[in-house]
C-alpha positions in Angstrom: -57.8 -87.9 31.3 -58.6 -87.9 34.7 -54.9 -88.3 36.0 -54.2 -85.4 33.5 -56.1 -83.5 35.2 -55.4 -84.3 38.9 -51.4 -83.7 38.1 -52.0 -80.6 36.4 -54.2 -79.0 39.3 -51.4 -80.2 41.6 -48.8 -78.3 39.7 -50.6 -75.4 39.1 -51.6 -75.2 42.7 -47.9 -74.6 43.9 -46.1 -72.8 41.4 -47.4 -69.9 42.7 -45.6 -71.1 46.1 -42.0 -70.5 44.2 -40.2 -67.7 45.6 -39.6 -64.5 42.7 -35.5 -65.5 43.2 -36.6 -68.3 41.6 -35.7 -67.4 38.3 -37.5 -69.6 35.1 -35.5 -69.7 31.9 -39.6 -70.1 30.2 -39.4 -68.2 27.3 -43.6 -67.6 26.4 -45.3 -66.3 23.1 -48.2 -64.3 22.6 -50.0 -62.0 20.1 -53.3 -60.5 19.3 -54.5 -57.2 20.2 -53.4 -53.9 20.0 -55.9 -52.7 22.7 -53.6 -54.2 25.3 -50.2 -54.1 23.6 -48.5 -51.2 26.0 -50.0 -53.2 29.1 -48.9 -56.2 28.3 -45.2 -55.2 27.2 -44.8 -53.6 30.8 -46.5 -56.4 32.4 -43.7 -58.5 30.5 -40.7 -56.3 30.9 -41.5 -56.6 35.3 -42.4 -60.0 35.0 -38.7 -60.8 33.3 -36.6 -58.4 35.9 -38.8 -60.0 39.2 -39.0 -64.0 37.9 -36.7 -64.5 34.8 -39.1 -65.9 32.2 -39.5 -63.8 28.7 -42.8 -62.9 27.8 -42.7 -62.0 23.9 -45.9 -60.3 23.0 -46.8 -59.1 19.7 -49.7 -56.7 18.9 -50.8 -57.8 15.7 -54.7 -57.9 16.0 -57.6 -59.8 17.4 -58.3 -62.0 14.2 -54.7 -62.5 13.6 -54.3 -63.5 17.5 -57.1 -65.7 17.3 -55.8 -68.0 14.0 -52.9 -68.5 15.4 -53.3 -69.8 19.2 -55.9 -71.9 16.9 -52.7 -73.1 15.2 -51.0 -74.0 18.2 -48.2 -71.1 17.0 -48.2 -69.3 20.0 -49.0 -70.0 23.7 -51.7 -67.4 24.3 -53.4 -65.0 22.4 -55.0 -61.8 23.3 -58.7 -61.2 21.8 -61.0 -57.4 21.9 -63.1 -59.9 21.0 -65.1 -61.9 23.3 -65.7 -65.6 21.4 -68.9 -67.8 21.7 -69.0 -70.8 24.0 -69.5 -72.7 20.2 -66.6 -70.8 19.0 -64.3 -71.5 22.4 -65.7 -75.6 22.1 -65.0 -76.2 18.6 -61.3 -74.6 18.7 -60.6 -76.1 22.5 -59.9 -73.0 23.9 -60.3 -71.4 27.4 -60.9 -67.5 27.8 -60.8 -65.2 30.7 -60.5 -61.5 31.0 -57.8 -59.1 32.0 -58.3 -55.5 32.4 -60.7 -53.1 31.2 -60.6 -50.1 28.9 -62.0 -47.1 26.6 -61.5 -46.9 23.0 -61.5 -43.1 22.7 -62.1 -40.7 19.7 -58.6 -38.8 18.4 -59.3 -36.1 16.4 -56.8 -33.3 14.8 -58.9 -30.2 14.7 -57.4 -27.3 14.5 -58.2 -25.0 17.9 -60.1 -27.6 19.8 -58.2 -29.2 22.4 -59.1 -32.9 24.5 -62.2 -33.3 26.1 -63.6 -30.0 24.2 -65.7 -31.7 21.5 -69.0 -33.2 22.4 -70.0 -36.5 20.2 -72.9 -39.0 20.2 -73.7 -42.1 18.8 -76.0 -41.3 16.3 -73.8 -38.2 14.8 -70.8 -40.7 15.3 -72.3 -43.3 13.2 -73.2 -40.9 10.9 -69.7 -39.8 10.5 -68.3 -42.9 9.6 -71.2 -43.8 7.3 -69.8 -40.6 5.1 -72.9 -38.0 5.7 -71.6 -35.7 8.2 -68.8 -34.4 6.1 -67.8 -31.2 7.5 -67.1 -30.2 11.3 -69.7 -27.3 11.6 -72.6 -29.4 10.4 -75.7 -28.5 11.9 -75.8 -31.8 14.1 -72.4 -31.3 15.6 -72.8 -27.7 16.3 -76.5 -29.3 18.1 -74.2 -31.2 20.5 -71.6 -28.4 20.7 -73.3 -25.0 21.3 -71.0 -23.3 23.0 -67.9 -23.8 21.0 -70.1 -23.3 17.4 -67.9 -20.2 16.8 -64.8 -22.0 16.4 -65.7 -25.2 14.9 -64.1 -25.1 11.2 -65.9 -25.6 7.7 -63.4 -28.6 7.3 -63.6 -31.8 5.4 -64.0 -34.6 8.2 -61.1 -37.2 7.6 -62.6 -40.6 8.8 -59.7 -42.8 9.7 -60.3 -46.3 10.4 -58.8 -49.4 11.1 -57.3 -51.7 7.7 -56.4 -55.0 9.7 -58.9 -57.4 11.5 -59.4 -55.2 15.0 -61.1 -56.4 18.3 -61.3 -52.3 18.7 -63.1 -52.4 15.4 -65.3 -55.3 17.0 -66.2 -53.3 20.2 -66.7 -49.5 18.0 -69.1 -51.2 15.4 -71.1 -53.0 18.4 -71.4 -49.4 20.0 -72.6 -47.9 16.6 -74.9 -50.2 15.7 -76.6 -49.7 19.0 -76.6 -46.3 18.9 -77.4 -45.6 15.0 -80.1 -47.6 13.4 -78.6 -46.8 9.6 -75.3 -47.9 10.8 -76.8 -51.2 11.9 -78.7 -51.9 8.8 -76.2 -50.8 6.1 -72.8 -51.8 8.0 -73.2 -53.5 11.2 -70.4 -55.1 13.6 -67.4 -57.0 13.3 -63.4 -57.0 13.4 -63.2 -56.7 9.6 -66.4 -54.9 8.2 -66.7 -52.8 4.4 -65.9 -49.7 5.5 -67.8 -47.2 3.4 -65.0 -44.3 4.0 -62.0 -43.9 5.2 -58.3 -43.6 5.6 -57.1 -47.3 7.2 -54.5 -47.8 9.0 -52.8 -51.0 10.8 -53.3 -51.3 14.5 -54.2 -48.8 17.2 -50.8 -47.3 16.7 -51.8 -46.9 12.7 -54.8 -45.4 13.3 -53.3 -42.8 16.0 -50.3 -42.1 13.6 -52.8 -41.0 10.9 -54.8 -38.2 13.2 -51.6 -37.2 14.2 -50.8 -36.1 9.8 -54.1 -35.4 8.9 -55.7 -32.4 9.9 -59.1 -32.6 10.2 -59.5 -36.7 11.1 -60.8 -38.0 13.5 -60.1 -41.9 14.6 -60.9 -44.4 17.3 -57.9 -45.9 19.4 -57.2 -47.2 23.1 -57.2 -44.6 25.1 -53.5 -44.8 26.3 -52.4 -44.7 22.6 -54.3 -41.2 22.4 -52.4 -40.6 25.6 -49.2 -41.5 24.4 -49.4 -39.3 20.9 -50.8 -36.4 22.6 -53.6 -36.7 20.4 -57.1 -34.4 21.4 -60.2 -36.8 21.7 -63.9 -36.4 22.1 -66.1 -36.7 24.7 -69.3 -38.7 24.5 -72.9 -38.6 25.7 -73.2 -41.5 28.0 -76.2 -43.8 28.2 -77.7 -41.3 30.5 -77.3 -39.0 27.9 -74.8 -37.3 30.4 -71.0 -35.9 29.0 -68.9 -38.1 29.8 -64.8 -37.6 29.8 -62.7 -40.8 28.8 -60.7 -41.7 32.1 -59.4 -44.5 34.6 -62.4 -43.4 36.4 -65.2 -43.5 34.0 -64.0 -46.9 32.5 -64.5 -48.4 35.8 -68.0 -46.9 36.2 -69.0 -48.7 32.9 -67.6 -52.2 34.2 -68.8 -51.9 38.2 -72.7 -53.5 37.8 -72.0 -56.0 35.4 -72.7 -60.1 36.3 -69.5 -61.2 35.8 -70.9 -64.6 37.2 -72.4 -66.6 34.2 -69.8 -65.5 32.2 -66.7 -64.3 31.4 -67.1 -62.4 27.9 -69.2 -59.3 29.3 -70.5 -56.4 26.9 -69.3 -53.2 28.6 -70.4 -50.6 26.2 -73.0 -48.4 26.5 -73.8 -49.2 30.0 -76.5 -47.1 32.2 -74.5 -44.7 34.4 -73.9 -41.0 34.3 -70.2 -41.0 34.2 -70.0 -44.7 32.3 -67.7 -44.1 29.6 -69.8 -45.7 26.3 -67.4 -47.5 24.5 -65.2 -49.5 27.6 -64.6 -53.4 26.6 -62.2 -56.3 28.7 -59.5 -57.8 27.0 -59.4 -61.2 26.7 -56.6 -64.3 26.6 -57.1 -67.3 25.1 -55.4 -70.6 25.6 -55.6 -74.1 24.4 -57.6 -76.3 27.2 -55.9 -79.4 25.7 -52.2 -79.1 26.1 -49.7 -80.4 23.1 -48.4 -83.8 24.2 -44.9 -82.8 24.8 -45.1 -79.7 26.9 -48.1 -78.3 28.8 -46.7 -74.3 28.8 -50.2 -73.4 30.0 -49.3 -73.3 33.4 -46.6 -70.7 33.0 -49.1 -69.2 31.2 -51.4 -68.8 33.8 -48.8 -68.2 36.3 -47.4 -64.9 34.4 -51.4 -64.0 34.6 -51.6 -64.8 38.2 -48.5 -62.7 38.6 -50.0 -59.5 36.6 -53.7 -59.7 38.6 -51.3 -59.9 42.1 -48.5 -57.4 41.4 -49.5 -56.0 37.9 -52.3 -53.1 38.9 -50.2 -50.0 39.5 -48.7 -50.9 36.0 -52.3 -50.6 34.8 -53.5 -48.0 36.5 -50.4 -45.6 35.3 -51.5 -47.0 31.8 -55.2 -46.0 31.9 -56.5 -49.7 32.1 -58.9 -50.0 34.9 -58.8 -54.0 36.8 -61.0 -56.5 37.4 -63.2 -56.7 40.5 -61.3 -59.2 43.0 -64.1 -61.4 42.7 -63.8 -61.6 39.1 -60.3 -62.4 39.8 -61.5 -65.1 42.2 -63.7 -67.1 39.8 -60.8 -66.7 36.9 -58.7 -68.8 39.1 -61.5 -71.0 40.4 -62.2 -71.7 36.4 -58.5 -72.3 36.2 -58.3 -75.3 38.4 -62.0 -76.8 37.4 -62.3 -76.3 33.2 -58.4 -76.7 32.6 
């Protein structure tokens, strides 16, 4: 075990000394969340033009993501789901963090444009739980005084997510925060019973439903909402400040957290008057115990190497804020000492 070890550090330690002509015919799989999907395919798509190796990432879920890199069917997966050192021991897995982002509110309302609509928490919660119904109740005009005149006597159209969702992990942890009733009655999770709404399958689901429905309103990635031109909410932030979701205000959520003990990191709801309330890290997940005939984990790591060192531009153009470099420091240190 020992010797293992030693000769993986040693490899690991100078790939990243190989020139990018050096072209790899690796080929690499990977799937798991939507929250990341659009990052990752870019990240991919440079990573094959500068070093040769395919990257083939599918955005299929969290849960999904997670059973199979526990299956040994793929050679990473990508989690919205931070897992429990009990959860990471008993399935051999490693996990370490890539970027940071904001899951966002889409909404189709007719006459209100992005960043127009003023949400909360509670009202949020109560939304989803089915007893705000119509987009001039009382509560939401409360938040919203000076656009009461044009908010419409519509039915709300709660869209939601159908398939096991880190997204849906991080939204229901904000709600049940935020809105006692939600706690009690639903709580959080990747899969929950959804008292209402319209589900669709993925980020790109979800966003394809408030796009044909008037009146819904749905929570995505933020790029997604981005890349739909789909209006989305603000929110009051824990400072009870309005807060706009941006590259900016994602990065204010992240910046005070102890990244130090550990990796998986709740971002949401964080103190802050521009700290956007619903920002999460992504999260990759990889065996720590290769298969006997082929440790692929170190290309893994070294197309992860390659996107903190050359990837941030790509991420910043996509809405993803990065990690702190000292965040990126102790992912590598934890590289060469827990794998």
């Amino acid at each position: 075990m020992k010797l293992r070890h030693i000769t993986f550090l040693c490899v690991f330690s100078s790939i990243f000394l190989i020139t990018a002509s050096a072209f790899s015919s690796t080929n690499l799989t990977g799937a798991g969340a939507t929250f990341p999907t659009s990052l990752y395919s870019k990240w991919a798509d440079s990573y094959q033009k500068k070093m040769g190796a395919k990257i083939n990432y599918q955005g299929i879920g969290s849960s999904a993501g997670i059973k199979q890199i526990i299956a040994n069917t793929v050679d990473f997966a990508a989690s919205d789901i931070p897992l429990t050192e009990q959860q990471l021991l008993k399935n051999n897995l490693f996990q370490f963090p890539t970027v940071i982002g904001g899951i966002v509110l889409a909404i189709n309302i007719p006459g209100i444009k992005s960043a127009q609509l003023i949400l909360d928490g509670k009202v949020l919660g109560d939304i989803y739980l089915g007893k705000i119904k119509k987009w001039n109740d009382p509560e939401i005009i409360a938040l919203n005084p000076e656009i009461k005149m044009i908010l419409p006597d519509q039915d709300i159209a709660v869209v939601r997510r159908a398939d096991g969702s880190g997204t849906t992990f991080v939204f229901t942890h904000y709600l049940s925060k935020k809105n006692p009733e939600w706690k009690a009655k639903i709580g959080e999770g990747s899969n929950i019973n959804w008292p209402i709404g319209l589900g669709g399958k993925g980020n790109d689901g979800v966003a394809a439903f408030v796009q044909r429905v008037p009146g819904s309103i749905g929570y995505v990635e933020y790029s997604y909402a981005k890349q739909n031109n789909l209006a989305y909410t603000r929110l009051l932030s824990a400072n009870n400040r309005s807060v706009t979701p941006n590259l900016t205000s994602f990065e204010s959520a992240a910046k005070d957290v102890d990244w130090t003990h550990s990796f998986a990191q709740d971002l949401t709801d964080q103190k802050g008057d521009n700290s956007w309330p619903i920002t999460a890290a992504t999260f990759i997940l990889i065996k720590k115990t290769p298969k006997k005939t082929n440790d692929r984990r170190i290309d893994v790591l070294k197309f992860f190497d390659w996107a903190y060192r050359y990837g941030a531009k790509e991420a910043h153009d996509l809405d993803y804020a990065t990690l702190p470099d000292s965040v990126i420091n102790q992912i590598r240190k934890a590289w060469e000492t827990q794998l």
